[in-house]
C-alpha positions as CSV (number, residue, x, y, z in Angstrom):
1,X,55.5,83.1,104.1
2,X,54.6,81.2,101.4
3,X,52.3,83.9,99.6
4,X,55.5,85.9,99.8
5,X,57.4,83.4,98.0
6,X,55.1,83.1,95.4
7,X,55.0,86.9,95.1
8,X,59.0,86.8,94.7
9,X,58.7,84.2,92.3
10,X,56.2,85.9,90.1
11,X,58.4,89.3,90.7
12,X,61.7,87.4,89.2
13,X,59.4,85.8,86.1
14,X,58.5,89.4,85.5
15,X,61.4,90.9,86.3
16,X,64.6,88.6,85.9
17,X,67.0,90.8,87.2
18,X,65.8,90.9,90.3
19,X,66.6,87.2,91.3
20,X,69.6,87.6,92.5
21,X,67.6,89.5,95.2
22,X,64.5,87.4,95.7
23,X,65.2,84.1,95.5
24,X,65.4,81.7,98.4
25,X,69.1,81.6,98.5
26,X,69.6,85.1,98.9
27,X,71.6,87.5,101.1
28,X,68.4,88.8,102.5
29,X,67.9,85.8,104.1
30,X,69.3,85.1,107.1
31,X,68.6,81.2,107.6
32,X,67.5,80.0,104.2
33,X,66.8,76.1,107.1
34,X,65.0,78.5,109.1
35,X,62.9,79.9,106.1
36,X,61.9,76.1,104.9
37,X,61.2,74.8,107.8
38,X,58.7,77.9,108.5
39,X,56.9,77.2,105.2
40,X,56.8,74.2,106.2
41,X,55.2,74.5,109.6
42,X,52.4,76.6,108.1
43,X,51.6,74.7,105.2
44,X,51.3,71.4,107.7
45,X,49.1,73.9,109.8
46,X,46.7,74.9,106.9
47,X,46.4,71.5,105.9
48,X,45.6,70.6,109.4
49,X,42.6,73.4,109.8
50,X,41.3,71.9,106.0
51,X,41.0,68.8,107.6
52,X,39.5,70.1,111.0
53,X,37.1,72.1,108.5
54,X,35.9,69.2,106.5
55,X,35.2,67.2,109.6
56,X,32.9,69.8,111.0
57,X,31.4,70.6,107.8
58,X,30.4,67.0,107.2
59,X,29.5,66.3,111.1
60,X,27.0,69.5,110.9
């Protein structure tokens, strides 16, 4: 989810009439909570396999 709301964010820099479409607050999201707290689940998880990663990259 988060590469799509960087995408969105670029697509509103480029085209600024589309905010009121793409932006975190919009209609098209049903639970704006439920949208943050998935971002924020996977980015804890990505940084979690970095870590796992680097510990079996330095252990090998």
């Amino acid at each position: 989810m988060t590469s799509v709301r960087v995408l969105f964010d670029k697509m509103t820099e480029m085209y600024p009439v589309a905010a009121a479409y793409l932006s975190s607050e919009a209609n098209i999201v049903h639970s704006p909570a439920f949208e943050r707290a998935v971002v924020k689940v996977y980015a804890k998880s990505a940084k979690m396999l970095d870590q796992a990663c680097h510990c079996a990259q330095n252990t090998g």
